[in-house]
SEDOTOR-390838 format. One record per residue (C-alpha): residue number from 1; residue in one letter; x, y, z. Coordinates in steps of 0.1 Angstrom, whole numbers, plus 5000, padded with zeros to 4 digits. Layout:
<nulos>
+-----+------+------+-------+------+
!  nr ! rest ! east ! north !   up !
+-----+------+------+-------+------+
! NUM !    a !    X !     Y !    Z !
...
+-----+------+------+-------+------+
</nulos>
This chain:
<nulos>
+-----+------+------+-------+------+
!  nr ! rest ! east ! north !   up !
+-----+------+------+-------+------+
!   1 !    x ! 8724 !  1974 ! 5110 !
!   2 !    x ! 8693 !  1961 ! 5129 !
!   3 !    x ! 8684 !  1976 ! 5165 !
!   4 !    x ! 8697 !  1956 ! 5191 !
!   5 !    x ! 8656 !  1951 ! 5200 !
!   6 !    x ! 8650 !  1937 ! 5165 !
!   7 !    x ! 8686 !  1911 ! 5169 !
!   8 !    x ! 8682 !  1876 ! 5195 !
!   9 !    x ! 8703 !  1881 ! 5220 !
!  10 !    x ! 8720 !  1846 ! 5212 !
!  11 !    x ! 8730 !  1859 ! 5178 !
!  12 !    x ! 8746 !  1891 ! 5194 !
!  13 !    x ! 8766 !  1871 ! 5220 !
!  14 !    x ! 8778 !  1848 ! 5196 !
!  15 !    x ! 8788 !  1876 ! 5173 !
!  16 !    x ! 8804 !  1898 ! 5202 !
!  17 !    x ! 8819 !  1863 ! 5213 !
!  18 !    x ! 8838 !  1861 ! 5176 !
!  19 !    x ! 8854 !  1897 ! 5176 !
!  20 !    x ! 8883 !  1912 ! 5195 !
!  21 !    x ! 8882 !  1930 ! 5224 !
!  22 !    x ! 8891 !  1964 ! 5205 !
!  23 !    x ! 8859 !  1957 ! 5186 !
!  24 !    x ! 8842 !  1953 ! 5215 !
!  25 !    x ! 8855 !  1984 ! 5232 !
!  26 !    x ! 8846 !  2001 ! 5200 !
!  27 !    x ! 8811 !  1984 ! 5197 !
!  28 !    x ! 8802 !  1995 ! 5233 !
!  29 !    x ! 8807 !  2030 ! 5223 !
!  30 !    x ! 8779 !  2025 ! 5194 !
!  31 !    x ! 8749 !  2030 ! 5218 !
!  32 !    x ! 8737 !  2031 ! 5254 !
!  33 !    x ! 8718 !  1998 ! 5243 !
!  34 !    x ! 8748 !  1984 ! 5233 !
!  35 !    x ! 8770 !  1996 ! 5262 !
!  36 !    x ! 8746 !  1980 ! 5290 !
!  37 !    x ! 8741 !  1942 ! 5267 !
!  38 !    x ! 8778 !  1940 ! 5269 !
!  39 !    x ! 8782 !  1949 ! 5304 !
!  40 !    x ! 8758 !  1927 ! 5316 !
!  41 !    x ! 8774 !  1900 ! 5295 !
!  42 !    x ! 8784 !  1866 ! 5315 !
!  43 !    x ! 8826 !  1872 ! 5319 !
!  44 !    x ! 8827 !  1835 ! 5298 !
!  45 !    x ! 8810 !  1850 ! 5267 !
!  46 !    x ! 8833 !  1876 ! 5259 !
!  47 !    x ! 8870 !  1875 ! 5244 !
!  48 !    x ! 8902 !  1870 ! 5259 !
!  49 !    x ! 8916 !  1906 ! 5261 !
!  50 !    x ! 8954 !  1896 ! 5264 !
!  51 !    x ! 8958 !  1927 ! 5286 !
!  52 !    x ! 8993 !  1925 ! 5303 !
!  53 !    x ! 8994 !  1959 ! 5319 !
!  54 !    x ! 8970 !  1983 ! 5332 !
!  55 !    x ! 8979 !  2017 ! 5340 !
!  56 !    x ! 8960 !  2048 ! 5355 !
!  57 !    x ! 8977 !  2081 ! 5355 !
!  58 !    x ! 8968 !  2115 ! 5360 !
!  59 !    x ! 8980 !  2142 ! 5346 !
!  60 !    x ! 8979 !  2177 ! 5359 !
!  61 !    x ! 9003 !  2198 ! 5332 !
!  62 !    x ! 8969 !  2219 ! 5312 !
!  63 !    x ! 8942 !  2203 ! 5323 !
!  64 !    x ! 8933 !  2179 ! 5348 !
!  65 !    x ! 8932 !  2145 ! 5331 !
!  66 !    x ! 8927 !  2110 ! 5335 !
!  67 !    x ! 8948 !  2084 ! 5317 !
!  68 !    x ! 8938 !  2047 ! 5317 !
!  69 !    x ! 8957 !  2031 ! 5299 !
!  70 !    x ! 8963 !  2000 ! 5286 !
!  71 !    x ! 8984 !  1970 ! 5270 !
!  72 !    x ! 8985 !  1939 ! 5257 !
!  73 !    x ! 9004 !  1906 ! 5254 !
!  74 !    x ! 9010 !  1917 ! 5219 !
!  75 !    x ! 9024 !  1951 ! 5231 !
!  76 !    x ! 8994 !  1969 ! 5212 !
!  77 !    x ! 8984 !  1999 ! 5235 !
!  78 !    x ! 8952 !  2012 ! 5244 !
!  79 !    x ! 8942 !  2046 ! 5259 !
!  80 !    x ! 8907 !  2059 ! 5273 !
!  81 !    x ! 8910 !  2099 ! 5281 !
!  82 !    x ! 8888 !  2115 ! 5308 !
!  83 !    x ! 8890 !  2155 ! 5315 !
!  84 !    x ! 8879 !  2168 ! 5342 !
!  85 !    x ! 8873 !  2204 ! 5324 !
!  86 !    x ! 8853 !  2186 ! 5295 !
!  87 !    x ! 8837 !  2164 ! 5318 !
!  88 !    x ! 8844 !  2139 ! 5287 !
!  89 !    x ! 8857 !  2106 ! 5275 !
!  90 !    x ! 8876 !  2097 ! 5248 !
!  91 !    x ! 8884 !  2067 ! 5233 !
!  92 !    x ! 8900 !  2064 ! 5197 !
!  93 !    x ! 8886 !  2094 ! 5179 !
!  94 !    x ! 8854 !  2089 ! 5199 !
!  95 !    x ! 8846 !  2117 ! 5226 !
!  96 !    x ! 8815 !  2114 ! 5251 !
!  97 !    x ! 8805 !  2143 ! 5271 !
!  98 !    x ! 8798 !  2128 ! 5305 !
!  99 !    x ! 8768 !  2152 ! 5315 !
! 100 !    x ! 8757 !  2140 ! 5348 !
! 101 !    x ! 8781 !  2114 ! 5354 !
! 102 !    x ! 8823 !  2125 ! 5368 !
! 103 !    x ! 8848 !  2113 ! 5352 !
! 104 !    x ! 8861 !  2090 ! 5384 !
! 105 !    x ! 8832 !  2071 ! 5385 !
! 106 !    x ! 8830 !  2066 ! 5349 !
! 107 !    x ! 8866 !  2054 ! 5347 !
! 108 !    x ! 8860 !  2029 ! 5373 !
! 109 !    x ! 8834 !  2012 ! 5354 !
! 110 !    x ! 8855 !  2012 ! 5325 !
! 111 !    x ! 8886 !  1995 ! 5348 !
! 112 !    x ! 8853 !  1968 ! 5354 !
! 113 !    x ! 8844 !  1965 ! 5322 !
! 114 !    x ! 8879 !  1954 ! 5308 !
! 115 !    x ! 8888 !  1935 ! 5338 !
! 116 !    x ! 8858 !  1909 ! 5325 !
! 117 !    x ! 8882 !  1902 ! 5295 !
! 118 !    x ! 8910 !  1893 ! 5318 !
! 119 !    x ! 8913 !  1853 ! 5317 !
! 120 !    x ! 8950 !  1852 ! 5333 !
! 121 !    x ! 8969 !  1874 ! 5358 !
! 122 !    x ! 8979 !  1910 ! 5346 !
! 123 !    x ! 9020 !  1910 ! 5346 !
! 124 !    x ! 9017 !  1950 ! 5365 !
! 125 !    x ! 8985 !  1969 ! 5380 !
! 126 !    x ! 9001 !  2008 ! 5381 !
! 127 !    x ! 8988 !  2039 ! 5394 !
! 128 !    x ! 9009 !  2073 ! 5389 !
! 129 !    x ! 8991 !  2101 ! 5405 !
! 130 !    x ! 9002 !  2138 ! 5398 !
! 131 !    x ! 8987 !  2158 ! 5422 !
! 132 !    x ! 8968 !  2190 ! 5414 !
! 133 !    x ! 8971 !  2223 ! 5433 !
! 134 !    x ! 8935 !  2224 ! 5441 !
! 135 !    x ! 8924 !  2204 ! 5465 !
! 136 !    x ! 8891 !  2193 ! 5460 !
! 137 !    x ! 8894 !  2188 ! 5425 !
! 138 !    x ! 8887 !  2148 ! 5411 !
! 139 !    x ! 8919 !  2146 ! 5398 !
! 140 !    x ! 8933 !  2153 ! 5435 !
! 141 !    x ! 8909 !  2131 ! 5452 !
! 142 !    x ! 8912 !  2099 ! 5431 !
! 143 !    x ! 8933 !  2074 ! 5452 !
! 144 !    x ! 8902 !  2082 ! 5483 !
! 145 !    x ! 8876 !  2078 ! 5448 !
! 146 !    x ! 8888 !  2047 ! 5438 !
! 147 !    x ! 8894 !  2033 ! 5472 !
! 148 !    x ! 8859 !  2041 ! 5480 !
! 149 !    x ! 8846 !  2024 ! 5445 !
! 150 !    x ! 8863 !  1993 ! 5450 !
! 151 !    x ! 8857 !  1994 ! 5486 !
! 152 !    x ! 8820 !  1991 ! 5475 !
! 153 !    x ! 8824 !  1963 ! 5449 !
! 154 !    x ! 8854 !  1946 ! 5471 !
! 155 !    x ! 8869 !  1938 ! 5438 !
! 156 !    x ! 8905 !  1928 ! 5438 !
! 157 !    x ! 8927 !  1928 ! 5408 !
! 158 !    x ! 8950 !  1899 ! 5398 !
! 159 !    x ! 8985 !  1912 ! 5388 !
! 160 !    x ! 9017 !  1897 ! 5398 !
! 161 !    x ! 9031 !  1935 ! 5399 !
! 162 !    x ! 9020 !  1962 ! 5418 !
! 163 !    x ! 9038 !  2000 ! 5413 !
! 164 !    x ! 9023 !  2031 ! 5425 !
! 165 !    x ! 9040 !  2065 ! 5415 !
! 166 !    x ! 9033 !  2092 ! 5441 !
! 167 !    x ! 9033 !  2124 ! 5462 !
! 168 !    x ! 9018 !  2111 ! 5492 !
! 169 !    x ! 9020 !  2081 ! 5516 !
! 170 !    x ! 8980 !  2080 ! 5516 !
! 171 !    x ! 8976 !  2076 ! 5482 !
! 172 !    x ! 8994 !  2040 ! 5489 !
! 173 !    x ! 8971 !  2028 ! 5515 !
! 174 !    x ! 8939 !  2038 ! 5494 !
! 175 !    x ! 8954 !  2017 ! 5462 !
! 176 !    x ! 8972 !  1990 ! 5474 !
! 177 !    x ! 8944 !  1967 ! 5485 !
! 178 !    x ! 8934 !  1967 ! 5449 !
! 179 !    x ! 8962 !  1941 ! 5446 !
! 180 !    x ! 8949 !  1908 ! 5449 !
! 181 !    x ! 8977 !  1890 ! 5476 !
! 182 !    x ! 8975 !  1855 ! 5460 !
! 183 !    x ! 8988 !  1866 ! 5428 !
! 184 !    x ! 9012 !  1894 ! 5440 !
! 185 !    x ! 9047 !  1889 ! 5437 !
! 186 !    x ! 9062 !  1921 ! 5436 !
! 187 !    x ! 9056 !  1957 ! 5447 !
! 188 !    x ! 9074 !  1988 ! 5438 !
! 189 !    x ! 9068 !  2021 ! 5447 !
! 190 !    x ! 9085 !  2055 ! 5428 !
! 191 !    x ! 9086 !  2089 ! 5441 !
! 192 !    x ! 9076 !  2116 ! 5424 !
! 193 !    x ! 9100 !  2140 ! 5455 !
! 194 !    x ! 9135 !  2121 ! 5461 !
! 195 !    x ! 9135 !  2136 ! 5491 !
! 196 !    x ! 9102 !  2116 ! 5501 !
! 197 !    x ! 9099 !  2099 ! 5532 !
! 198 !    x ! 9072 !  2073 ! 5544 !
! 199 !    x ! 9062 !  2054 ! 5581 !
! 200 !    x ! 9065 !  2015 ! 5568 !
! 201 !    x ! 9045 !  2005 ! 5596 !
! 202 !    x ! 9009 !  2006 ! 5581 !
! 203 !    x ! 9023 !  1992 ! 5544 !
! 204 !    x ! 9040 !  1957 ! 5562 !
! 205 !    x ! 9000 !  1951 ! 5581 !
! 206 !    x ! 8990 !  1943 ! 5548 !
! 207 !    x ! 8982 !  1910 ! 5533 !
! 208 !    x ! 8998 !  1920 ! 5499 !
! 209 !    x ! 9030 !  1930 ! 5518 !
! 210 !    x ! 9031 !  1897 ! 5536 !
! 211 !    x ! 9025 !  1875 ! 5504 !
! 212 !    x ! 9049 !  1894 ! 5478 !
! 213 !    x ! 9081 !  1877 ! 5472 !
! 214 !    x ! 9100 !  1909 ! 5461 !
! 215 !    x ! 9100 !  1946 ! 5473 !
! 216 !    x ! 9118 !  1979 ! 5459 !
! 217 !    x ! 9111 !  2015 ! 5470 !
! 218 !    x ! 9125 !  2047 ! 5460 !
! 219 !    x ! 9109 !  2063 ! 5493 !
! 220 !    x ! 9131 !  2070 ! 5521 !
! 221 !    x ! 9117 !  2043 ! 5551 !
! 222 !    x ! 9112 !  2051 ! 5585 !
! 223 !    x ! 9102 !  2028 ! 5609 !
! 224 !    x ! 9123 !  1999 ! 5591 !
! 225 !    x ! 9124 !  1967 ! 5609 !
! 226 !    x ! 9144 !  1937 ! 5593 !
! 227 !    x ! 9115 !  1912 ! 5606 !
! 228 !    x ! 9095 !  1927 ! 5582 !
! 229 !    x ! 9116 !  1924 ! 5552 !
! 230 !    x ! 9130 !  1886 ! 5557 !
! 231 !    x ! 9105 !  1868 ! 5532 !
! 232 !    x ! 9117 !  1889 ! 5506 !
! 233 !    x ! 9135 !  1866 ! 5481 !
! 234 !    x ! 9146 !  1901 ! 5468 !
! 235 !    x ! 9147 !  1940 ! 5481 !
! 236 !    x ! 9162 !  1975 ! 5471 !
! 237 !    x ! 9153 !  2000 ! 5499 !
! 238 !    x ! 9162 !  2038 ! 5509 !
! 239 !    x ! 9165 !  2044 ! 5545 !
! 240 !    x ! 9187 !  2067 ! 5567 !
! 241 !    x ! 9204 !  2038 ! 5594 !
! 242 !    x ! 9203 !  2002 ! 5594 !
! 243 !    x ! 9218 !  1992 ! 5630 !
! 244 !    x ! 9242 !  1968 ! 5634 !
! 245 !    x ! 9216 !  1941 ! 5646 !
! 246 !    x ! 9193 !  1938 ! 5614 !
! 247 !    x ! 9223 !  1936 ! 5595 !
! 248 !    x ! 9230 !  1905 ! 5614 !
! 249 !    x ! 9193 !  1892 ! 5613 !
! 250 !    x ! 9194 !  1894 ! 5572 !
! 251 !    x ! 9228 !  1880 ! 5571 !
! 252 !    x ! 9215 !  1850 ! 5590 !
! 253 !    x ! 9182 !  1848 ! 5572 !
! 254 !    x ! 9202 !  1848 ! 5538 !
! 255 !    x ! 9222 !  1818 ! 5552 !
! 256 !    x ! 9196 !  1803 ! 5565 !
! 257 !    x ! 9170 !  1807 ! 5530 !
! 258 !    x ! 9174 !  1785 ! 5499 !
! 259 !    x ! 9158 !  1813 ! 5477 !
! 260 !    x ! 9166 !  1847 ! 5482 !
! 261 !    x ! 9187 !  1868 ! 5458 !
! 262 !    x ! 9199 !  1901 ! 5470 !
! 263 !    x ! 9192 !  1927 ! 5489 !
! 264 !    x ! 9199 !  1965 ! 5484 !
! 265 !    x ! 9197 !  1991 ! 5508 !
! 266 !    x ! 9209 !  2026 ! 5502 !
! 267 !    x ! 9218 !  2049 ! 5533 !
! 268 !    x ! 9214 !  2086 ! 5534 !
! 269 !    x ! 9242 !  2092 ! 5558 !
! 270 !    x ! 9275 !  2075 ! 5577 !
! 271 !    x ! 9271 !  2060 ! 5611 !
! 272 !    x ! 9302 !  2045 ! 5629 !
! 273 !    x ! 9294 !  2008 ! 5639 !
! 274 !    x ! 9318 !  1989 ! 5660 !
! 275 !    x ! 9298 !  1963 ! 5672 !
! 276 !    x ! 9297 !  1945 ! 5634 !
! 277 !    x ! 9329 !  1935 ! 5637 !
! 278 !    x ! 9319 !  1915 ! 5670 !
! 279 !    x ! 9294 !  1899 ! 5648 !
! 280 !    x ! 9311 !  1892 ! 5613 !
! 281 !    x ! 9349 !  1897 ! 5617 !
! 282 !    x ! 9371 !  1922 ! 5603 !
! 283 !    x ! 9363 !  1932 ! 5560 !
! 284 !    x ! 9378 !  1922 ! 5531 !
! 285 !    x ! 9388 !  1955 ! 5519 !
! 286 !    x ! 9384 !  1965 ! 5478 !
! 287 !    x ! 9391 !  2002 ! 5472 !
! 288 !    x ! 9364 !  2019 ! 5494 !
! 289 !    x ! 9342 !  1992 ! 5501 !
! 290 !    x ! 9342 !  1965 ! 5532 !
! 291 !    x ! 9330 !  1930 ! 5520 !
! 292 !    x ! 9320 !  1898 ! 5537 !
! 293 !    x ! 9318 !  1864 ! 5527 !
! 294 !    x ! 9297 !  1837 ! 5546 !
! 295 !    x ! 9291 !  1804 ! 5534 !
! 296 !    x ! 9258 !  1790 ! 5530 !
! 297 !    x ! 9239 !  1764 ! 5546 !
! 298 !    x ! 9223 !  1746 ! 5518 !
! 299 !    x ! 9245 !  1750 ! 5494 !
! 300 !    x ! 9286 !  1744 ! 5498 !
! 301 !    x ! 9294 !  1768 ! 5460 !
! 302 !    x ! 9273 !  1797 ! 5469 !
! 303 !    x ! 9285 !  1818 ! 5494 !
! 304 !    x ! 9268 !  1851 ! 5511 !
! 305 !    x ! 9282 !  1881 ! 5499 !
! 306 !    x ! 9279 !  1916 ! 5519 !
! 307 !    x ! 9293 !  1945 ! 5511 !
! 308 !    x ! 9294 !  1985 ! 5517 !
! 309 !    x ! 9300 !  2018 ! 5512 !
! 310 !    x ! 9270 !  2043 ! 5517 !
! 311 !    x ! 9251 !  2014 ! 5500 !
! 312 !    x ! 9248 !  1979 ! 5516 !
! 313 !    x ! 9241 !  1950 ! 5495 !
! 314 !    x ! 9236 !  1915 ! 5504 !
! 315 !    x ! 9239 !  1887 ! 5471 !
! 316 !    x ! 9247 !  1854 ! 5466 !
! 317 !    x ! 9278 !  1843 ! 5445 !
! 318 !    x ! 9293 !  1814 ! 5439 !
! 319 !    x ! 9323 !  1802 ! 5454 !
! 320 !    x ! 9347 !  1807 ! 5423 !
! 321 !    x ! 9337 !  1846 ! 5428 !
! 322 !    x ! 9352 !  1851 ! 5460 !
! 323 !    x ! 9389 !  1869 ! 5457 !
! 324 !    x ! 9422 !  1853 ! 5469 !
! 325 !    x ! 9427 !  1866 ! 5505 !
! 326 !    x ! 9393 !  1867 ! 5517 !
! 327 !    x ! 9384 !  1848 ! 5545 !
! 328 !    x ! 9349 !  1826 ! 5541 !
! 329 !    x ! 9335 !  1821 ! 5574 !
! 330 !    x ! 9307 !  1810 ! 5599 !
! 331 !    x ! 9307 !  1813 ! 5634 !
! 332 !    x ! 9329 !  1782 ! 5643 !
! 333 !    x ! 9354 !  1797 ! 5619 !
! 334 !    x ! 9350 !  1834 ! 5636 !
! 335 !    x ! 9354 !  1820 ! 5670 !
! 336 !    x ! 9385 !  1798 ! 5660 !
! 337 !    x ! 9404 !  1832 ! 5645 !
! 338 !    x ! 9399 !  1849 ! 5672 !
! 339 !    x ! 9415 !  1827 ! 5700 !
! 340 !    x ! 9441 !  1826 ! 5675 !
! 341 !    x ! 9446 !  1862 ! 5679 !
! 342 !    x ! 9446 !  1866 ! 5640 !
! 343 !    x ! 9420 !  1891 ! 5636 !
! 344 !    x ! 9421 !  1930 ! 5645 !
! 345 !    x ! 9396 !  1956 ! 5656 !
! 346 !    x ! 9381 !  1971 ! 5627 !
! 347 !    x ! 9351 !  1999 ! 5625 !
! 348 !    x ! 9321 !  1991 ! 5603 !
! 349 !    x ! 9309 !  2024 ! 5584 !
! 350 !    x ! 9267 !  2027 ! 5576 !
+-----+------+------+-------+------+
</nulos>
């Protein structure tokens, strides 16, 4: 093959313009010549890279490690390798001692670099960080290492899904303003420690909190407030209590909404609550659980369901759904009942 100083740079863009974007990947590995053409490519000359999902992990088990990995819209799956201990990258059977370069700063450019093939929205951005014993490692610093690299480029990353996987509260701050807002629609957060528990309150200040359209945590909230969570079309949540008047703000912003779906929350302990029965009217019992049904505004044949046992869940169902015996009510309805002395005291178990 020629040099690249010998080859017109018109004929090498229209050649790297014509291959796929593993052959580029792979073609960028060829030489440092080649590396910095491509990079400094315009985004329009090179390939649609069809990436759907992007994931970084690290990975603490033998060594610390750096996983980027990812995956296409025709599920084939990529995988760049960074170690810490090698101060190397590897890609395919290709491995490049770093030398004066770390491995954080390295794997940023390469998150860059494949970003430039993105021509449409990434279906899920993910980060799973598994922390290292040693603190001031790379591998236990990355969340602040990225969030200072992309603080630096204020790059934001199109994905309609953002999940992080993690130890520590911090580690959500410094990735989730990665997300680009305008194109989030969901965000889902794992812990690696059931017994995890986050403050909300920073989280629901952000802009991608206030534009996604669905929310799921495995974290156990503190500092919930329902105002925060009403333009979710959809939500599963841990949390300890849920008092008696957020239950009644999301039961009115469910009949009030012409798109949400359900809501899920799941409560570490039982709390005795008298005063929902002031508010909805005595349960439908089946088995264990209490259930409610409320009809909607905008729609006669779908009706609010709510229902609980040390879970409450809020869905919509349609009319046909609702058992024989159950009463489907609104306030005019409640009101009428009770100055017909037809409904009894009943306690409301959280």
């Amino acid at each position: 093959m020629s040099s690249l100083s010998e080859m017109p740079e018109l004929i090498l863009e229209n050649i790297i313009g014509l291959l796929d974007f593993r052959s580029v990947l792979t073609l960028r590995q060829v030489c440092r010549d080649f590396r910095n053409f491509i990079d400094d490519l315009n985004d329009s000359r090179l390939p649609d890279s069809k990436i759907a999902e992007i994931e970084i992990h690290s990975e603490n088990i033998d060594e610390n490690k750096i996983m980027f990995d990812f995956l296409d819209s025709e599920h084939s799956h990529y995988r760049i390798e960074y170690s810490e201990s090698e101060n190397s990258r590897k890609f395919g059977e290709k491995t490049i001692i770093l030398e004066n370069s770390n491995i954080v700063d390295v794997m940023a450019r390469d998150l860059e670099f494949v970003l430039k093939f993105q021509k449409n929205d990434l279906e899920c951005l993910s980060f799973c960080f598994d922390d290292s014993d040693v603190e001031d490692t790379l591998i236990h610093n990355l969340a602040i290492n990225l969030k200072n690299l992309f603080h630096v480029s204020n790059r934001k990353i199109k994905a309609r899904k953002f999940t992080v996987k993690t130890h520590h509260q911090s580690q959500i701050m410094s990735v989730l303003p990665f997300a680009d807002p305008e194109a989030l629609e969901f965000i889902d957060f794992y812990s690696v420690d059931n017994y995890l528990e986050i403050e909300i309150n920073e989280v629901v200040k952000t802009e991608q909190w206030k534009k996604a359209k669905g929310f799921n945590c495995e974290f156990r909230l503190l500092n919930l407030n329902g105002n925060d969570f009403c333009h979710f079309s959809s939500c599963a949540i841990r949390t300890y209590i849920i008092t008696a008047e957020d239950l009644d703000f999301w039961k009115k912003t469910f009949l009030s909404s012409s798109n949400v779906e359900f809501s899920f929350f799941e409560l570490n302990y039982s709390h005795e609550c008298e005063e929902i029965t002031d508010l909805w009217g005595p349960a439908f019992r089946v088995g264990p659980e209490s259930h409610w049904y409320f009809r909607m505004k905008h729609c006669e044949e779908k009706i609010l369901r709510i229902y609980e046992s040390y879970r409450i869940r809020f869905d919509i169902i349609k009319m046909r759904d609702v058992p024989n015996g159950a009463f489907i009510l609104n306030k005019i309805d409640f009101l009428f009942l009770i100055s017909q002395h037809s409904l009894k005291s009943t306690i409301f178990h959280i």
